[in-house]
C-alpha positions in Angstrom: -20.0 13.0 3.6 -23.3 10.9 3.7 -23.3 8.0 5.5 -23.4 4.6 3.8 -22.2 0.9 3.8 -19.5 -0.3 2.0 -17.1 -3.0 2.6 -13.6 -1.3 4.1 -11.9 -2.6 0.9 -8.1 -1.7 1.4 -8.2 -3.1 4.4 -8.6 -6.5 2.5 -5.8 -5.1 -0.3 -3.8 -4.9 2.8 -4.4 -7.8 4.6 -6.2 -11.1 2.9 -6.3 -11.1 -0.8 -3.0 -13.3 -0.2 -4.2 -13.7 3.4 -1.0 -15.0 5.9 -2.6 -17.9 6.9 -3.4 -20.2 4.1 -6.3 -22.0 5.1 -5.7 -24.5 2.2 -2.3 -25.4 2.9 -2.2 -24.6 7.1 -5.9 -25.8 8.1 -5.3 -29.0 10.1 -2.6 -26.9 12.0 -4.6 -23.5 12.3 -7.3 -23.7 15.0 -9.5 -20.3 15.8 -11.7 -22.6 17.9 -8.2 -23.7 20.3 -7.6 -19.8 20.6 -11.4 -19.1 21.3 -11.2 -21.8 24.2 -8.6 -19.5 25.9 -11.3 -17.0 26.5 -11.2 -17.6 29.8 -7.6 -16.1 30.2 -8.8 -12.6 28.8 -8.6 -9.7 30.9 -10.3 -7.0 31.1 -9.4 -3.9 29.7 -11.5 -0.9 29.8 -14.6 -3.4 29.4 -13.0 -5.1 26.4 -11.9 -8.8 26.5 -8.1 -8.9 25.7 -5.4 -11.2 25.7 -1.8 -10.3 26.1 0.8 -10.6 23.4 2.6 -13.5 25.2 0.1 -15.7 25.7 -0.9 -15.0 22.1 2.4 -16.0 20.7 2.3 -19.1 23.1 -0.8 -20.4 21.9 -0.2 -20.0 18.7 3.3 -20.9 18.0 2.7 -24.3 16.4 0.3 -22.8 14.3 2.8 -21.9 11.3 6.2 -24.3 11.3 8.9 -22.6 10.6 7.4 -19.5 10.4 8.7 -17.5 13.3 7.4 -14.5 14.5 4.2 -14.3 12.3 2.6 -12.9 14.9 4.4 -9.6 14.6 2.4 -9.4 11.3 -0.8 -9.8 12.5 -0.2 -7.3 15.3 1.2 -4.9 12.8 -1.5 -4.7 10.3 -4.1 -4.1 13.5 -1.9 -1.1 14.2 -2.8 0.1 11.2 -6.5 -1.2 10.3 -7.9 -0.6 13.6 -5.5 2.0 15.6 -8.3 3.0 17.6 -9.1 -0.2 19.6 -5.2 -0.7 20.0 -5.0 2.2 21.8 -8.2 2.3 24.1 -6.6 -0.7 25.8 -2.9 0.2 25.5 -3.5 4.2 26.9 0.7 4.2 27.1 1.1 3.2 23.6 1.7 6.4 21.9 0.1 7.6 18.7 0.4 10.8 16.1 -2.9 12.2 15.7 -2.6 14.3 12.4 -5.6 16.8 11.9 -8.3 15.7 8.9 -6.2 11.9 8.7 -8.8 9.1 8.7 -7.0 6.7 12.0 -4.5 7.8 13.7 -0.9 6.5 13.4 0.0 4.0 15.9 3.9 4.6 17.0 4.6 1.0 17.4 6.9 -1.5 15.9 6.3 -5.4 16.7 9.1 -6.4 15.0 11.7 -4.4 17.6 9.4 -4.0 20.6 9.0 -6.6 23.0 6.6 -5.1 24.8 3.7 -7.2 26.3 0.8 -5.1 24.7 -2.7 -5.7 25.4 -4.4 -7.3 22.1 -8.8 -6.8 21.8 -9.8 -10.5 21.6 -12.6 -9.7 19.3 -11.2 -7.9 16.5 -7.8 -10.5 17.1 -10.2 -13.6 15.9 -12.2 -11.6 13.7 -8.9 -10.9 11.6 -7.7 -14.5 12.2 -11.3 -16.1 11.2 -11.1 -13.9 7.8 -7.8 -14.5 6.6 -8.5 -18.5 6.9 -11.5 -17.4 5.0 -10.2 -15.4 2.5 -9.4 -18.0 -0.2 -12.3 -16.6 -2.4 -10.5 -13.4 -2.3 -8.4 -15.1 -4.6 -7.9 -13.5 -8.2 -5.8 -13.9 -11.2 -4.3 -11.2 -11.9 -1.7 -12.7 -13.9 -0.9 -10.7 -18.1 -2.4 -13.5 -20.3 -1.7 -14.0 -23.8 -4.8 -12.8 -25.0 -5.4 -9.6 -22.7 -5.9 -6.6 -24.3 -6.2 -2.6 -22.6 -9.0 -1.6 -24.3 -9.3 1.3 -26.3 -12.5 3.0 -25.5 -12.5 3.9 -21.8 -9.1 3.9 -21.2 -8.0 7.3 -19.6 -5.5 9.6 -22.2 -3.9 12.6 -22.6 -1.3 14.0 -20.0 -1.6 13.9 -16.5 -5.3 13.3 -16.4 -6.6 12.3 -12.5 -9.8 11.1 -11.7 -11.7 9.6 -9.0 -14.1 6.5 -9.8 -14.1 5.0 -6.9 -17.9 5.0 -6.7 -18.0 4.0 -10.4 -19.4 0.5 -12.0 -16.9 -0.9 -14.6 -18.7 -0.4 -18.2 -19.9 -3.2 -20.0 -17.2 -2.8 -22.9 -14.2 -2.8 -20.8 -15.2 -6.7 -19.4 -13.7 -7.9 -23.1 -10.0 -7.9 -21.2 -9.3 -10.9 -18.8 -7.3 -8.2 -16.6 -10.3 -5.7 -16.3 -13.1 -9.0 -16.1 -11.4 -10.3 -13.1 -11.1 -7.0 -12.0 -14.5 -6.2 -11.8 -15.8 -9.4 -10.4 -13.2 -8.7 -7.4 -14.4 -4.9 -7.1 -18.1 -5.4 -7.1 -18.6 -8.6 -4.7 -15.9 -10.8 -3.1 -15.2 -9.2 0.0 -18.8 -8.4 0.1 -19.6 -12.4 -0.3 -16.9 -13.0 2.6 -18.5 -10.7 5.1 -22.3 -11.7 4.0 -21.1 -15.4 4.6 -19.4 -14.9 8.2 -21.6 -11.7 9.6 -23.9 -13.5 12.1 -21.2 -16.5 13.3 -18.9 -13.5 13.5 -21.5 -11.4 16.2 -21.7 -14.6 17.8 -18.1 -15.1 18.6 -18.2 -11.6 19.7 -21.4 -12.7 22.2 -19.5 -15.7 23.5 -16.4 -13.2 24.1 -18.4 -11.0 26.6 -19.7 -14.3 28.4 -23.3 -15.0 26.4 -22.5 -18.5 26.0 -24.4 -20.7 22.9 -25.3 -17.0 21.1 -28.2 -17.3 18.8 -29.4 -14.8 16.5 -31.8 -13.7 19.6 -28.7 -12.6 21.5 -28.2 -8.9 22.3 -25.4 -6.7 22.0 -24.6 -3.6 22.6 -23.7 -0.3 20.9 -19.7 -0.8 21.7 -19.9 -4.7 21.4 -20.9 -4.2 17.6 -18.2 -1.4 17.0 -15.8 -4.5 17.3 -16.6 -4.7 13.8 -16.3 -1.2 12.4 -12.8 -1.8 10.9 -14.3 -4.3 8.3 -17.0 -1.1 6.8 -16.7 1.7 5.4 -19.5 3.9 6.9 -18.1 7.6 6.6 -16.4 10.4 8.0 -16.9 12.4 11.3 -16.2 15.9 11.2 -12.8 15.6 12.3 -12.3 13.8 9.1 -11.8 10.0 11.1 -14.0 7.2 10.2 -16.9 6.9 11.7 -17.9 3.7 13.8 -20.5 0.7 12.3 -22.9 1.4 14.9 -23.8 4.9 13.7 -25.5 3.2 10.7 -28.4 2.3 13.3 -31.2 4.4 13.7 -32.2 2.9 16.6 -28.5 3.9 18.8 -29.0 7.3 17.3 -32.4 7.6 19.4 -31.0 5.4 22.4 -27.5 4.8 22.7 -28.0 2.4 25.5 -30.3 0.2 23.3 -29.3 -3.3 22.5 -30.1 -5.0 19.6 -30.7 -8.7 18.7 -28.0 -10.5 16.1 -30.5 -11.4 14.1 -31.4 -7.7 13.2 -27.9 -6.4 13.1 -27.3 -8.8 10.9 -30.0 -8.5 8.4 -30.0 -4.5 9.1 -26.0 -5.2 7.8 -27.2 -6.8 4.7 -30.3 -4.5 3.7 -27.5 -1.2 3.8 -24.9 -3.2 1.8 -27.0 -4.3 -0.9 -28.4 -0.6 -0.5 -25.5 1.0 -1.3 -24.6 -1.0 -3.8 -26.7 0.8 -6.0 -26.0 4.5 -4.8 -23.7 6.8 -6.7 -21.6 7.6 -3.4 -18.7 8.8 -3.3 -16.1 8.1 -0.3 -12.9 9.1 0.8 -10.2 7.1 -1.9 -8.6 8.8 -4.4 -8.2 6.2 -7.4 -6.1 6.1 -10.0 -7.1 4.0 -12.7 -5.9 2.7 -16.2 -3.6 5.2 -17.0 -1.8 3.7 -20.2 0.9 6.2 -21.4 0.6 8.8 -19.3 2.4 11.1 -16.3 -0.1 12.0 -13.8 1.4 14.2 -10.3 -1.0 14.5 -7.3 -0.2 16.4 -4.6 -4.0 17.1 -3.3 -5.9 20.9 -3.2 -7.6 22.7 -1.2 -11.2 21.2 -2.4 -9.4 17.7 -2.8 -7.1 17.2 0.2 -4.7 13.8 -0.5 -2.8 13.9 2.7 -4.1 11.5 5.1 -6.2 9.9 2.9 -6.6 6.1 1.2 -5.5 6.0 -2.4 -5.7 2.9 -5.0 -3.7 2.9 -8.2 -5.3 0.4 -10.5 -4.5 -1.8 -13.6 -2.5 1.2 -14.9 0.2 0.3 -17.6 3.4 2.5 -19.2 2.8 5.3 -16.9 4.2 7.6 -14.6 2.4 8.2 -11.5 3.6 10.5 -8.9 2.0 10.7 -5.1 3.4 13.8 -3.6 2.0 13.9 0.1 1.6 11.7 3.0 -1.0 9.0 2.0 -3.0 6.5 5.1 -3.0 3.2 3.1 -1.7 2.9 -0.6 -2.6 0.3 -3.0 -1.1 -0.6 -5.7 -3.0 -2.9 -8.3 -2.4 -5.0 -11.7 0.3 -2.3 -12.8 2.7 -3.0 -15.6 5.5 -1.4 -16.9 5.1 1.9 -14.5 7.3 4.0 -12.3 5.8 5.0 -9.2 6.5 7.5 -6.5 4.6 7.7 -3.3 5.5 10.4 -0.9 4.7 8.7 2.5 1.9 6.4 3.5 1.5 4.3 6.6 0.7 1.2 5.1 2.0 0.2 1.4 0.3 -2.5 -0.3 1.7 -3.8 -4.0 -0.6 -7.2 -5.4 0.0 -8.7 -8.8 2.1 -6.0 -10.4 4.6 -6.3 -13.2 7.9 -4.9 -14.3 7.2 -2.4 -11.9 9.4 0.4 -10.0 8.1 2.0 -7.2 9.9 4.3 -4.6 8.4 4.8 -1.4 8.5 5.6 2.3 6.3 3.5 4.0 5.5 2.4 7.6 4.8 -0.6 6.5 5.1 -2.3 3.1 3.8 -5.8 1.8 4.4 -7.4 -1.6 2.0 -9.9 -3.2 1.8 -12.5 -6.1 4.6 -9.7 -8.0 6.8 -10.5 -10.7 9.8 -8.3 -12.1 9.4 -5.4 -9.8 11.6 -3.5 -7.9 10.7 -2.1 -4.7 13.4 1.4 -3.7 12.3 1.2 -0.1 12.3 3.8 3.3 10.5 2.1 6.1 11.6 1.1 9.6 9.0 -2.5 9.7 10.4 -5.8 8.0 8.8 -5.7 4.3 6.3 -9.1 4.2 6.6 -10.6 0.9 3.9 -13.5 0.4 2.2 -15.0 -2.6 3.7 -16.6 -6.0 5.9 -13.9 -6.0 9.1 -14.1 -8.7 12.0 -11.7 -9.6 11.1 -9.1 -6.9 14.4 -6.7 -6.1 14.5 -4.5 -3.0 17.2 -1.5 -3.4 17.3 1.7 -0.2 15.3 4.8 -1.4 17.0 6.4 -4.0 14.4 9.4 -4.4 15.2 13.3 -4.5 12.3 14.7 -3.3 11.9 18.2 -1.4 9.5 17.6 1.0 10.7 13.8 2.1 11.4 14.9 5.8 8.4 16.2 6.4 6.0 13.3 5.2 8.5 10.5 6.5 8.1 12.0 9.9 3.8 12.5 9.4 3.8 8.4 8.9 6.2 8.0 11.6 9.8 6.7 9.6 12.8 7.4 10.7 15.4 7.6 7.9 18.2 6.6 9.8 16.8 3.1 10.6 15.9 2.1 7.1 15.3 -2.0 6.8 14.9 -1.9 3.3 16.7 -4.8 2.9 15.1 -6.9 6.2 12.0 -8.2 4.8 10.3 -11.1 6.0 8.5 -13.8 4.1 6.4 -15.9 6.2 5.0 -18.1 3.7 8.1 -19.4 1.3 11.4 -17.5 1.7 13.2 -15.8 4.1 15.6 -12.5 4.4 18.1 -15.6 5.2 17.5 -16.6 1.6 18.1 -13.9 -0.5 20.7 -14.1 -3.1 23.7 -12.5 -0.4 23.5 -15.6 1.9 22.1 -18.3 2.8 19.3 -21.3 1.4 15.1 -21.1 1.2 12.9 -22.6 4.0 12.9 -26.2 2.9 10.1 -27.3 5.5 7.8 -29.2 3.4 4.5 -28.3 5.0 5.1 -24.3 4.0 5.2 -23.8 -0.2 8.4 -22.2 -0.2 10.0 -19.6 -2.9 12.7 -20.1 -4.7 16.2 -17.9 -3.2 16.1 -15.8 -6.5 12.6 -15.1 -6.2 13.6 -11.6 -3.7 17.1 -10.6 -3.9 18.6 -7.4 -3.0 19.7 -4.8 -5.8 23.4 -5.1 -6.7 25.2 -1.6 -5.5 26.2 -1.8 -9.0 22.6 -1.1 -10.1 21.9 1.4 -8.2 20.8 5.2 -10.3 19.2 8.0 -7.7 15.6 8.6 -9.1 14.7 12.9 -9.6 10.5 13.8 -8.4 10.0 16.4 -11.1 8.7 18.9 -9.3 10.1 22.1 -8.1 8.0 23.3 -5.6 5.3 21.9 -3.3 2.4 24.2 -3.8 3.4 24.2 -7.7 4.0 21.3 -9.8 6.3 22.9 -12.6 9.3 22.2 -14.6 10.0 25.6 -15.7 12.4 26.9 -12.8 14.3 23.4 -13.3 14.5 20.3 -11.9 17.5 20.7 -9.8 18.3 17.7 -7.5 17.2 17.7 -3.5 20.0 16.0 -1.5 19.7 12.3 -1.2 16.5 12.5 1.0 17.8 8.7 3.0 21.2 7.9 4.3 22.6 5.4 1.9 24.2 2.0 2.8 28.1 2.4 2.4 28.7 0.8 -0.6 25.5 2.4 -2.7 26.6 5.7 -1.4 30.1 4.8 -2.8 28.7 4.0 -6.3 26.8 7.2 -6.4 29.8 9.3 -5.3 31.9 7.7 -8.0 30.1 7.8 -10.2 29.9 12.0 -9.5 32.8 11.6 -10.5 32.8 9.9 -13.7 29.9 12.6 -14.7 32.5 15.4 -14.1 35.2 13.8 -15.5 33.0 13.2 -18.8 31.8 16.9 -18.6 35.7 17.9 -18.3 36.6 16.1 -21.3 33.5 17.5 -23.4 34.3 21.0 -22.4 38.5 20.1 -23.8 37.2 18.8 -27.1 34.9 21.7 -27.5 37.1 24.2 -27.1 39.8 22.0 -29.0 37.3 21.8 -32.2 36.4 25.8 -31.7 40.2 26.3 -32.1 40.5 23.9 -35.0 37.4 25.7 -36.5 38.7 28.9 -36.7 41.3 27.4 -38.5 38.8 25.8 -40.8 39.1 22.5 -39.4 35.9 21.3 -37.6 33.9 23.4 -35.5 32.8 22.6 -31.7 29.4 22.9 -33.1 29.5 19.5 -34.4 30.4 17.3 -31.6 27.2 19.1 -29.6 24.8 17.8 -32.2 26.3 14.4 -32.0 25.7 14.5 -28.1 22.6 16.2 -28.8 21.5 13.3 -31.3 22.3 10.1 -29.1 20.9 12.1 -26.2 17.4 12.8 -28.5 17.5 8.8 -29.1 18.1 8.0 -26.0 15.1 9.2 -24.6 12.8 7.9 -27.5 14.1 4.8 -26.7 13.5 4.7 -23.2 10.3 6.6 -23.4 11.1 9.5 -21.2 10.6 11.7 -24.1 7.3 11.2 -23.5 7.4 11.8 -19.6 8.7 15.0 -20.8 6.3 16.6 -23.0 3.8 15.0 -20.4 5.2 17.2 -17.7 5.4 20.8 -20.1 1.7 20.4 -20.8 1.0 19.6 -17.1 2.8 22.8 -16.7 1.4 24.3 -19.5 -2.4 23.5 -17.2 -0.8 24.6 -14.0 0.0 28.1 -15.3 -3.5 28.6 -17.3 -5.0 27.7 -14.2 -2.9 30.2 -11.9 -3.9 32.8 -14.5 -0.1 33.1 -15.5 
């Protein structure tokens, strides 16, 4: 891949377009500079200022009333954004290390371990400086009135992919107020952020490592500018990991010892960005975006591996969308009216969706500014559920899906110790609040959520979901769609609905079978025949899926398999 600058944009789906801190709301309580001042408590760690988890948590405990344990979140999403400067000071902190992945998967959980970890001060008060920043990362996602998908551009047909990651948003598609906010968010705000902060940013870094009153004459070093690297994209190393900020700079490529002044990392920053804006490069996320009406099943080839990778499903509306592998960071944009599947993926990110069902197994999941969606949920971290977010349900994974073991254990789940139904809502409401027990946070310097705002799906509710596909290398419908065992242990009483309801299946079956034959003896008596209770079933069954628009799934999935096969040369 050819090296480039970009702005590392899931990492902002992921962490600060609702940011946890809400600088509006928290700022006379929030102070970077108070946490700064402690500098003088870092230790070092391999020659990198850090600050231990406790005295973290101490220092920052008044910061958010009410909000306990917020901290666990910010330590959580560094395991996952920047995995490789958590474990250069933590060497006991284990990590899975899958080939061709871009990080590796850090095997830590803040919300059940205790342990006193080692935290790198730098890219601690970078994240912290940037989610109090991050207001302008604000967007409005929000269905209005007067939006309309537009009909030239829009992707149709049956399970059409494409990547357009790299791709400017045409003119004709900025008539919708979805796609216009949309594209002013995809071609500049986190790029404004970063511009904004870059040189006060290296100078908090300078001030870490002792160079007191920084000024853009201050030199840094190769490694002291890598604290950055997790807000870029620059590229891929051969092992398929991303590749550090610093090898952007000629000048470390020639001497590696070298250091450079602020002033010209920072403009040298800029110049590349603005650079790049203006390249057709491609880099390493597979997008999905505004699918209206269609199935589409990914499962990654040989030429276009998925496993291990980003992936961003965007504004897509009435569609099925299937992610069969084990994903680094999915994203989940503007959707409405969609099922989703996603196989695995470390880190789950769902902003401003609608009447949405997704089923997943996820390290970690967040929910944002969501309304009418319902999460079916493996994953062994608290959910986070932040933003004006209404009507969200959270139900255990339901899915049927061959090759669940396999990618739950690639992003590190364990299925036994599903918390599904333990999310946490530092902002607003709490897993206290839900609709089982108990009342919303009522502290008055928080906004708070109402209790019905996330509840927990009713057993009652509860229907296991089918991936329709029969084999991994293969996406087909042809040798049938027969059901994998329930992939998750269930929660007693959702594991009793689905056995009675077995039950009630076989029982209906039984009596189908009895009338049948019934009306084939009757017919050859010249009453009725059997025939015609099968084409009433057949008929309410036909409506039935017009109605609920599976039909459509359907033929979707034969001409999918209809592709498959012309492509295998069957």
């Amino acid at each position: 891949m050819e090296k480039g600058l970009r702005i590392q944009r899931l990492l902002f789906e992921h962490s600060m377009q609702v940011p946890l801190i809400v600088a509006a709301t928290l700022s006379d309580s929030v102070d970077i500079g108070q946490l700064l001042e402690e500098r003088s408590y870092c230790i070092d760690v391999k020659g990198v200022p850090c600050i231990t988890r406790e005295l973290f948590t101490r220092i920052t405990s008044g910061w958010l009333p009410k909000a306990d344990d917020w901290q666990d979140v910010v330590i959580g999403a560094m395991c996952i954004h920047f995995p490789q400067s958590i474990l250069e000071v933590n060497p006991s902190m284990k990590a899975s290390n899958t080939g061709k992945w871009v990080a590796p998967i850090v095997e830590f959980n803040p919300f059940t371990s205790k342990e006193n970890i080692y935290i790198p001060f730098p890219e601690l008060l970078i994240y912290l400086l940037l989610q109090l920043r991050s207001k302008k990362l604000a967007s409005n996602y929000r269905e209005k009135a007067d939006a309309k998908w537009p009909e030239e551009g829009t992707l149709r047909g049956a399970g059409t992919t494409i990547d357009l990651s790299h791709e400017r948003l045409p003119n004709q598609m900025a008539s919708s107020p979805l796609l216009q906010s949309t594209m002013i968010h995809d071609l500049g705000r986190e790029e404004m952020l970063i511009l904004e902060n870059i040189e006060g940013i290296l100078k908090m870094v300078a001030e870490l490592y002792g160079m007191e009153g920084a000024t853009a004459d201050t030199q840094l070093s190769l490694k002291q500018v890598d604290h950055l690297s997790y807000l870029f994209l620059v590229g891929l190393d051969d092992e398929g990991r991303f590749l550090p900020l610093s090898s952007v700079f000629k000048e470390w490529e020639e001497d590696r010892e070298k250091k450079l002044p602020i002033g010209t990392i920072t403009s040298t920053i800029k110049r590349l960005l603005k650079e790049q804006k203006d390249k057709d490069a491609k880099h390493q996320t597979f997008e999905v975006m505004r699918l209206e009406k269609k199935t589409m099943l990914r499962s990654g080839t040989a030429q276009s591996p998925l496993r291990g990778k980003d992936v961003r499903i965007v504004e897509c509306s009435e569609s099925y969308v299937y992610i069969l592998n084990s994903t680094h960071r999915v994203s989940v944009i503007g959707c409405m009216d969609c099922t989703i599947f996603v196989g695995a993926a470390v880190s789950l990110s769902i902003n401003a969706c609608s009447r949405l069902k997704i089923i997943a197994t996820a390290k970690n999941c967040r929910v944002s500014n969501c309304v009418d969606t319902t999460v079916y949920l493996c994953t062994n971290h608290k959910p986070i559920v932040i933003g004006d977010t209404r009507a969200v349900v959270f139900g255990p994974y339901n899915a049927s899906y061959d090759q669940f073991e396999r990618d739950a254990k690639v992003v590190g789940v364990d299925p036994t110790k599903n918390t599904w139904d333990d999310y946490y809502a530092p902002i607003g409401v709490s897993a206290s609040s839900s609709a089982f027990s108990g009342s919303p946070n009522t502290d008055q310097h928080l906004p708070t959520l109402p209790a019905s705002a996330v509840t927990l799906l009713p057993p009652e509710k509860f229907f296991p979901f089918v991936v329709p596909i029969a084999k991994e290398s293969e996406p087909t419908i042809s040798s049938g769609v027969t059901p994998a065992p329930q992939a998750a242990p269930l929660p007693p009483k959702y594991a009793e609905i689905i056995e009675r309801r077995k039950a009630e299946v076989e029982a209906l079956r039984k009596a189908v079978r009895t009338a049948q034959s019934k009306y084939a003896d009757d017919g050859k008596q010249g009453g009725s025949s059997g025939q015609d209770l099968q084409s009433v079933v057949q008929d309410y069954f036909r409506e039935w899926l017009i109605t609920s628009g599976n039909l459509r799934q359907i033929n979707d999935l034969v001409k999918l398999e209809e592709e498959f096969s012309k492509a295998a040369g069957k």
